[in-house]
C-alpha positions as CSV (number, residue, x, y, z in Angstrom):
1,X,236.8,56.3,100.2
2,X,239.4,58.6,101.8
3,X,237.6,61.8,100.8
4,X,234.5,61.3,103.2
5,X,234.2,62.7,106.2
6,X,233.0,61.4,109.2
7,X,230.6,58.5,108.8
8,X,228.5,56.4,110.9
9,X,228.5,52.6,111.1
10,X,225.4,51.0,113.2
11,X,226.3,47.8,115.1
12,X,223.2,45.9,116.5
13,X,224.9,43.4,118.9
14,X,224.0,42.2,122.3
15,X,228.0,40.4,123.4
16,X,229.7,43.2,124.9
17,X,233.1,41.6,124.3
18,X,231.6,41.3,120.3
19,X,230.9,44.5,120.3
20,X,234.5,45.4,121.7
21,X,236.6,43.1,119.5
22,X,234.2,44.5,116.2
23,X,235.6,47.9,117.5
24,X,239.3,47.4,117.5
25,X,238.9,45.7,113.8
26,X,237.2,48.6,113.0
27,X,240.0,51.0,114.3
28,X,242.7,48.9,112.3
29,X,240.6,50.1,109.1
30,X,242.1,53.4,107.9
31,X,240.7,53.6,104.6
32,X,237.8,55.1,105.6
33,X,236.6,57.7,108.8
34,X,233.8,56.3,110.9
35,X,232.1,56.9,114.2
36,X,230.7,53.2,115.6
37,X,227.1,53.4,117.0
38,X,226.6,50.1,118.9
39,X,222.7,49.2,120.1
40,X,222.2,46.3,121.7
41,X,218.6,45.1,120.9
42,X,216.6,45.2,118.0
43,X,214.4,47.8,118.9
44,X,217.3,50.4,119.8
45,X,218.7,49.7,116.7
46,X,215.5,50.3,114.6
47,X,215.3,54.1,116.7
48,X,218.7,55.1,116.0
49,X,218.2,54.1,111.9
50,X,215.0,56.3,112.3
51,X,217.3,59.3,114.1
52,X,220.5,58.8,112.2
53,X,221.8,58.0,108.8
54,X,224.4,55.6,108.3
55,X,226.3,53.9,105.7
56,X,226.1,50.6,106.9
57,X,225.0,48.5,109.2
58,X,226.4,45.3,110.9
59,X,223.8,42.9,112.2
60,X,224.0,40.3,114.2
61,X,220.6,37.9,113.8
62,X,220.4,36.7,117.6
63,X,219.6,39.5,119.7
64,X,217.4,39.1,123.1
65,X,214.3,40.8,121.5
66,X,214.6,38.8,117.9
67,X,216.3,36.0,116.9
68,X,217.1,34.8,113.2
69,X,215.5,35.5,109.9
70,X,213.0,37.9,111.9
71,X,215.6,40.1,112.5
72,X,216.9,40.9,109.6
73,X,213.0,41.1,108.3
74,X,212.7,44.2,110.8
75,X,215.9,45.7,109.9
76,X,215.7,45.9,106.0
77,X,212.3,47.7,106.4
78,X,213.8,50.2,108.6
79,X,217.2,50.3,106.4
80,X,216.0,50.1,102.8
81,X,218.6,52.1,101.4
82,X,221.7,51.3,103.9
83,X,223.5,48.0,103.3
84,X,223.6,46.0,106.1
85,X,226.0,43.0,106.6
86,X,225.0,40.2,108.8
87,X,227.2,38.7,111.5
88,X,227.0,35.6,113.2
89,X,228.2,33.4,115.1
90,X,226.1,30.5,113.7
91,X,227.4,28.9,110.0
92,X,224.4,28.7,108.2
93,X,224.6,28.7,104.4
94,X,220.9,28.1,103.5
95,X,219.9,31.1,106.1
96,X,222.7,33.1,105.0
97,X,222.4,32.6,101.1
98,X,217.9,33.2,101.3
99,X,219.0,36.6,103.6
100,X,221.6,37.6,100.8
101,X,218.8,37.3,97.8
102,X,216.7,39.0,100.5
103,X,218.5,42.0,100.3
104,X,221.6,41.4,102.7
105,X,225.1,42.6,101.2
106,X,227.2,39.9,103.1
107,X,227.4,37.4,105.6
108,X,230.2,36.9,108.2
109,X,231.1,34.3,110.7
110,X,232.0,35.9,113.6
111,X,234.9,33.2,114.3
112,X,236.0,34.0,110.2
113,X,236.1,37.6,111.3
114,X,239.3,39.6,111.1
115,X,240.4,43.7,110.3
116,X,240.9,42.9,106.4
117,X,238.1,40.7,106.0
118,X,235.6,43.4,107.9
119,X,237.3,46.2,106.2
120,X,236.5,44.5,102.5
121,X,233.3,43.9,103.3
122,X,232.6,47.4,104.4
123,X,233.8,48.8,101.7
124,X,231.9,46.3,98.6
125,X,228.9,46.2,100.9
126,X,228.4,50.1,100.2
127,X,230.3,49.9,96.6
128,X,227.6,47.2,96.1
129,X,224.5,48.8,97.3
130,X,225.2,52.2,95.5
131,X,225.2,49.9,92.4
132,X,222.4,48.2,93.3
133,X,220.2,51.4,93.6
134,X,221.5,52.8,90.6
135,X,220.1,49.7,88.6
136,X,217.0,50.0,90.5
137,X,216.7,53.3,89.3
138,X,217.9,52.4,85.5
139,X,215.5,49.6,85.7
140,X,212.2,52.0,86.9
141,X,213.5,54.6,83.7
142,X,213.3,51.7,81.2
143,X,210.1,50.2,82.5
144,X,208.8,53.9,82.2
145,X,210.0,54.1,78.6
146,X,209.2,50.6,77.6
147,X,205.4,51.8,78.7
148,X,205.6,54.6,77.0
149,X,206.9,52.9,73.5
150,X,204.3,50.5,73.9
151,X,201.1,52.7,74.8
152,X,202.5,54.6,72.0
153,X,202.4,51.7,69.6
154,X,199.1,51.0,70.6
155,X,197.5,54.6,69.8
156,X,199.5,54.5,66.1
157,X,197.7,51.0,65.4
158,X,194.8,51.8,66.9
159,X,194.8,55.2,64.5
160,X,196.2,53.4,61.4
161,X,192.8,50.8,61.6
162,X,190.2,53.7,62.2
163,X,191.9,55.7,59.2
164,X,192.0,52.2,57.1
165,X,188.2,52.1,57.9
166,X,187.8,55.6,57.2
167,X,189.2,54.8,53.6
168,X,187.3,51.9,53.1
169,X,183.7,53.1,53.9
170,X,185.0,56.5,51.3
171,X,185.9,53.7,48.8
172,X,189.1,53.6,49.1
173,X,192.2,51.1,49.9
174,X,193.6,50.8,52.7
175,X,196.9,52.5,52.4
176,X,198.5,51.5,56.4
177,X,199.6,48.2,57.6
């Protein structure tokens, strides 16, 4: 990832001293350049994604205008194509794990998080989510061809039977199966 320029990283946390400690792990990461944007409610967070574009976004679920699940439900509507990686401070593996098949790239405990661990996760959150658009679109070119191989096969039966019962009213055999 050195060869990027500049990119931006949304943080949508209320703590101030969260958002500070986030912010120093972030400058220990030199792998990559990034400018932080922090917003502090829900709803500032929603304008910037519709203002900016970023690469990622770092969520934290408990914010004073949404709490939880509902949350992240708002964010991924607004960010459908920019990874976002939860963070908590609640452990909560069943909440975690149905926001994960939901379309979250990764979810940290804010007293698990350090520099490495927030720099990995970065980094295969994005790695991840460019993979996971590129089988989306794979998937969408197969489904296209698969419906065109099959309307196709439809139309040759469909022929071979009319020009079996052409043959058979002339007297003929039929001469396709």
């Amino acid at each position: 990832m050195n060869s990027l320029p500049e990119q931006k990283i949304l943080l949508i946390e209320d703590n101030p001293g969260d958002s500070r400690l986030i912010q120093e792990m972030l400058n220990d990461i030199t792998s990559f350049k990034y400018k932080l944007v922090v917003a502090d409610t829900l709803k500032e967070g929603c304008q910037l994604i519709l203002k900016n574009e970023f690469i990622l976004i770092l969520l934290d679920l408990n914010l004073p205008d949404s709490t939880g699940k509902s949350t992240f439900d708002v964010i991924i509507q607004y960010a459908v194509h920019t990874p976002v990686v939860l963070i908590s401070g609640l452990q909560n593996v069943e909440l975690s794990l149905s926001l994960i098949k939901e379309g979250a790239q990764d979810y940290i405990i804010k007293p698990d998080l350090n520099s490495s661990l927030l720099g990995r996760t970065i980094e295969f959150a994005i790695e991840r989510k460019k993979l996971m658009t590129q089988l989306r679109a794979k998937t969408s070119e197969l489904e296209q061809l698969n419906y065109y191989y099959v309307t196709r096969e439809l139309i040759m039966n469909k022929l071979k039977n009319e020009v079996n019962e052409l043959l058979e009213r002339c007297g003929e055999r039929k001469k396709y199966s």
